[in-house]
C-alpha positions as CSV (number, residue, x, y, z in Angstrom):
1,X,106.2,82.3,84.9
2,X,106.4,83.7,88.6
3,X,104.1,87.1,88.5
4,X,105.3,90.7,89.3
5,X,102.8,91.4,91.4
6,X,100.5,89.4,94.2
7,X,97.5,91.3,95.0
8,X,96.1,90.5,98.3
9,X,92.3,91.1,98.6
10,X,90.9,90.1,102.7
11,X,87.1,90.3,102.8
12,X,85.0,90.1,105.3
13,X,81.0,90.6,104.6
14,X,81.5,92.7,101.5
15,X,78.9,91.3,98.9
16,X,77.8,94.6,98.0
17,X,81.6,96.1,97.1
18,X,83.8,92.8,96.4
19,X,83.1,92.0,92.4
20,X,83.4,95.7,91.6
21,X,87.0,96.1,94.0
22,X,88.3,92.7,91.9
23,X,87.5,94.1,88.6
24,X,89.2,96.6,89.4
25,X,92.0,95.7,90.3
26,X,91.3,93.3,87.6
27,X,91.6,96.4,84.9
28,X,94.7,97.4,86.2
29,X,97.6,96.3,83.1
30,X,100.1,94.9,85.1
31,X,101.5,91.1,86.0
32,X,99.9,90.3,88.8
33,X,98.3,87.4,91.3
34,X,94.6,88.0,92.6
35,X,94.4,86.0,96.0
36,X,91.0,86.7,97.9
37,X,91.0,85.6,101.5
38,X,87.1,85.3,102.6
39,X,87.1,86.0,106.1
40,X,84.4,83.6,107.8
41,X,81.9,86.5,105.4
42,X,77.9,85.4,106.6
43,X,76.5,87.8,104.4
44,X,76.5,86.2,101.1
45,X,79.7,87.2,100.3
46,X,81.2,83.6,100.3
47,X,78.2,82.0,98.3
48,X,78.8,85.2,96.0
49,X,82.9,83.9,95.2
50,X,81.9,80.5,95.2
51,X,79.5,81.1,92.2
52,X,82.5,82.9,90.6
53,X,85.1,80.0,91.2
54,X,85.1,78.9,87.9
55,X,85.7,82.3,86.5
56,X,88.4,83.0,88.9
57,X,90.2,79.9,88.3
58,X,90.3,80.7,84.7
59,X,92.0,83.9,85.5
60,X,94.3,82.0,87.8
61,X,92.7,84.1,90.4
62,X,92.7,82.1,94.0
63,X,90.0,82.3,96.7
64,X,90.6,81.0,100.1
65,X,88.0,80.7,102.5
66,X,88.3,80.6,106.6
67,X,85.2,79.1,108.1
68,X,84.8,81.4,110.7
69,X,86.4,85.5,111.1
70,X,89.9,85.7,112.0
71,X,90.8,89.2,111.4
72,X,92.2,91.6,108.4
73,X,95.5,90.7,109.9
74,X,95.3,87.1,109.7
75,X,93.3,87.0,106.3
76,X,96.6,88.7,104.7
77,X,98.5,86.0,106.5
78,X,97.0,83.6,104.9
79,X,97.1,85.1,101.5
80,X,101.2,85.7,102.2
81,X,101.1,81.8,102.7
82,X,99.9,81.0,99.1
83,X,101.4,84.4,97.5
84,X,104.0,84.2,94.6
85,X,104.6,87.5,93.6
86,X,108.1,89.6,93.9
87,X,106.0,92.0,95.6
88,X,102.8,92.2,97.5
89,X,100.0,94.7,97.2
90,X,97.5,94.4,100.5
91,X,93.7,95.9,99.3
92,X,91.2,96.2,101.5
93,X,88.0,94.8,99.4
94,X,85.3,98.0,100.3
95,X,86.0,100.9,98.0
96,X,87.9,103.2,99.8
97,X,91.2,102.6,98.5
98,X,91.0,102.7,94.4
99,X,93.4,99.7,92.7
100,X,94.2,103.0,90.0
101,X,96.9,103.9,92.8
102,X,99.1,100.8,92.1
103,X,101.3,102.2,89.4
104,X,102.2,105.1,92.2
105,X,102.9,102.6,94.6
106,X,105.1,100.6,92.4
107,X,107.4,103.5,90.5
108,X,109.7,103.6,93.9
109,X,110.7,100.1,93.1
110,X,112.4,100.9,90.0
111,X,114.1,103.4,91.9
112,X,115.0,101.0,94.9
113,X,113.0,101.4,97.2
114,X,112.1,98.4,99.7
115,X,108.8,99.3,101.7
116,X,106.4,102.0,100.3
117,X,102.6,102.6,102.0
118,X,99.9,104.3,100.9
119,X,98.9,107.8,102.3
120,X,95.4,109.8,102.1
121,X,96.9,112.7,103.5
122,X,99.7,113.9,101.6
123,X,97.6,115.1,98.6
124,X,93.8,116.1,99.3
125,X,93.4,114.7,102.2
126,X,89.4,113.6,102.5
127,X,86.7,115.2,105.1
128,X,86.7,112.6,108.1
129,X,84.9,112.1,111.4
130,X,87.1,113.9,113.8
131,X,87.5,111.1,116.3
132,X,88.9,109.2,113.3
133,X,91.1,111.8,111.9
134,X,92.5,112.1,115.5
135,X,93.2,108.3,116.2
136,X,94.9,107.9,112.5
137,X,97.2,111.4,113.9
138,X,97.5,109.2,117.2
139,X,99.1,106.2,115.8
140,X,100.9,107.9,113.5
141,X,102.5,110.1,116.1
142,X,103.5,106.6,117.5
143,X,105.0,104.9,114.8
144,X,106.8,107.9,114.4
145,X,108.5,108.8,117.6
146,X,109.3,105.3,118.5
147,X,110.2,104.2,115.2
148,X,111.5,107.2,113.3
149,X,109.0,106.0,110.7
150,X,108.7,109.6,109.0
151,X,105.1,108.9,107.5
152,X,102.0,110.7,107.8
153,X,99.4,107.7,107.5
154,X,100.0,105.0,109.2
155,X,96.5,103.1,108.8
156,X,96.3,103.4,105.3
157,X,95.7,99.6,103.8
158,X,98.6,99.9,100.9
159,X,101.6,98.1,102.7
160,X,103.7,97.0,100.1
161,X,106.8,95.5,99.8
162,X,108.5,92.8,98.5
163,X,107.2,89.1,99.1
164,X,110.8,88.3,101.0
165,X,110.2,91.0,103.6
166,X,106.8,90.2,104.0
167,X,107.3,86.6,104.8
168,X,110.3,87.8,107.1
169,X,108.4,89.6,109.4
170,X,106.7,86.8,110.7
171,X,103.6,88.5,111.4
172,X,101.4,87.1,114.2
173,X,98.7,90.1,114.1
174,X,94.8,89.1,113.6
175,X,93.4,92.2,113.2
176,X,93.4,95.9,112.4
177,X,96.3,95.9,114.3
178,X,98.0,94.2,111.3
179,X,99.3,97.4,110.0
180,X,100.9,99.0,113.7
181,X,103.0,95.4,113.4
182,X,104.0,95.8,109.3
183,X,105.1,99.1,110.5
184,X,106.7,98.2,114.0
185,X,108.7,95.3,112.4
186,X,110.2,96.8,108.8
187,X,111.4,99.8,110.6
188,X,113.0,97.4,113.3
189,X,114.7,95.6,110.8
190,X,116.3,99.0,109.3
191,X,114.1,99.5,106.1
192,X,113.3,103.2,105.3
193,X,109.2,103.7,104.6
194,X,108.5,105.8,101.5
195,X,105.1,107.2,101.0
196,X,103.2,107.9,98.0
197,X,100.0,109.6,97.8
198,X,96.7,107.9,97.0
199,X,93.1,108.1,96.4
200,X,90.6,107.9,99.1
201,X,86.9,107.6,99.0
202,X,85.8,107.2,103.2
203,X,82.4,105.3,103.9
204,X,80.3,105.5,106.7
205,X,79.4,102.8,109.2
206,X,75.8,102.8,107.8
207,X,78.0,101.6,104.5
208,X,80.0,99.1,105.7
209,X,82.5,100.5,107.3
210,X,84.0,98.0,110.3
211,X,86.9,99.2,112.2
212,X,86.2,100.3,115.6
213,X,87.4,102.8,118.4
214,X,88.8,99.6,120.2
215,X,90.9,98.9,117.3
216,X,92.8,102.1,117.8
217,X,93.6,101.1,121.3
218,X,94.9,97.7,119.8
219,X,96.8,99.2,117.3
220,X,98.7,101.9,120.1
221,X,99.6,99.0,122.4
222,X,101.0,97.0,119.2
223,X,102.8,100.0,118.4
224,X,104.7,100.3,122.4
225,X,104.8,96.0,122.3
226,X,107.1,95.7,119.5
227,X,108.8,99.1,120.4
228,X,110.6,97.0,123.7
229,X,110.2,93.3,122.3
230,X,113.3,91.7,121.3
């Protein structure tokens, strides 16, 4: 039977967070896919799922693995490739984002909605680094003048949408820049973005933490690119 739900998990030298992030999402009661994309990880993150595999397989879990880093962006691609859900759930694998959020993000369904993202600012929005909090206003100023997107987080890792749309976006992104080109392309193609308020628990650098000021000026000229492309 096809699952409700695929549940994309990109990693990227997270050993220290990625078992607890997949029993989490684990523990949430709903039909779902696990696909974990291992993103070229060197710090025993891939010896760490390959000393699970027979565990996940059980589960019907699937773990891909690219040899060398390719990017958030092109992890998720990967995982849309294999996916086989009606609808796709994007987690990052650190613990910032908290899988309990999924039942907000999935009540617009029932109510029609197409597209729905995440936001960490619509309901206690967390204590951030300033330069971060004013890159995340940035982009999101962006996507909403030249796309009429009406959101208030546009980097927050819960895209979700149905498998259909995913796959027809034909995303080419690699990296962090994955989510300015989810958000260029569905509001290109006319679909209305409804946000829903989640759960947000920031780490520090020191932590983990990857994204970098550079990715911010990726994500801006994403943003413009798609604006004028065809």
């Amino acid at each position: 039977m096809r699952p409700k739900i695929s549940v994309i998990v990109p990693c990227y030298n997270e050993k220290n967070t990625i078992m607890e992030i997949l029993t989490r999402v684990e523990a949430v009661k709903i039909d779902k896919e696990m696909i974990v994309v291992c993103d070229g990880s060197t710090d025993g993150t891939k010896e760490l799922l390959k000393a699970k595999e027979a565990g996940f397989a059980a589960k019907g879990t699937k773990v891909l693995y690219n040899e060398k880093n390719m990017g958030k962006g092109a992890a998720i691609r990967r995982g849309l490739s294999v996916a086989n859900g009606e609808i796709v759930i994007t987690q990052d694998a650190d613990l910032e984002l908290n899988p309990d959020s999924y039942e907000k993000l999935l009540e617009p369904f029932k109510k029609g909605e197409k597209v729905v993202f995440g936001s960490r600012f619509l309901e206690n929005p967390p204590k951030i680094a300033f330069y971060s909090k004013f890159a995340n206003w940035l982009v999101t100023f962006l996507a909403n003048i030249l796309y009429g997107a009406r959101i208030t987080d546009e980097a927050c890792g819960y895209k979700v949408m149905s498998l259909e749309i995913y796959r027809s976006l034909e995303l080419e992104s690699n990296g962090f820049d994955f989510c300015a080109e989810v958000t260029a392309k569905v509001r290109k193609k006319g679909y209305r973005i409804h946000e829903v308020p989640v759960s947000f628990k920031p780490r520090t650098y020191k932590e983990g933490k990857k994204i970098q000021w550079v990715n911010g000026f990726e994500t801006v000229w994403k943003l413009l690119k798609y604006r004028f492309a065809d």
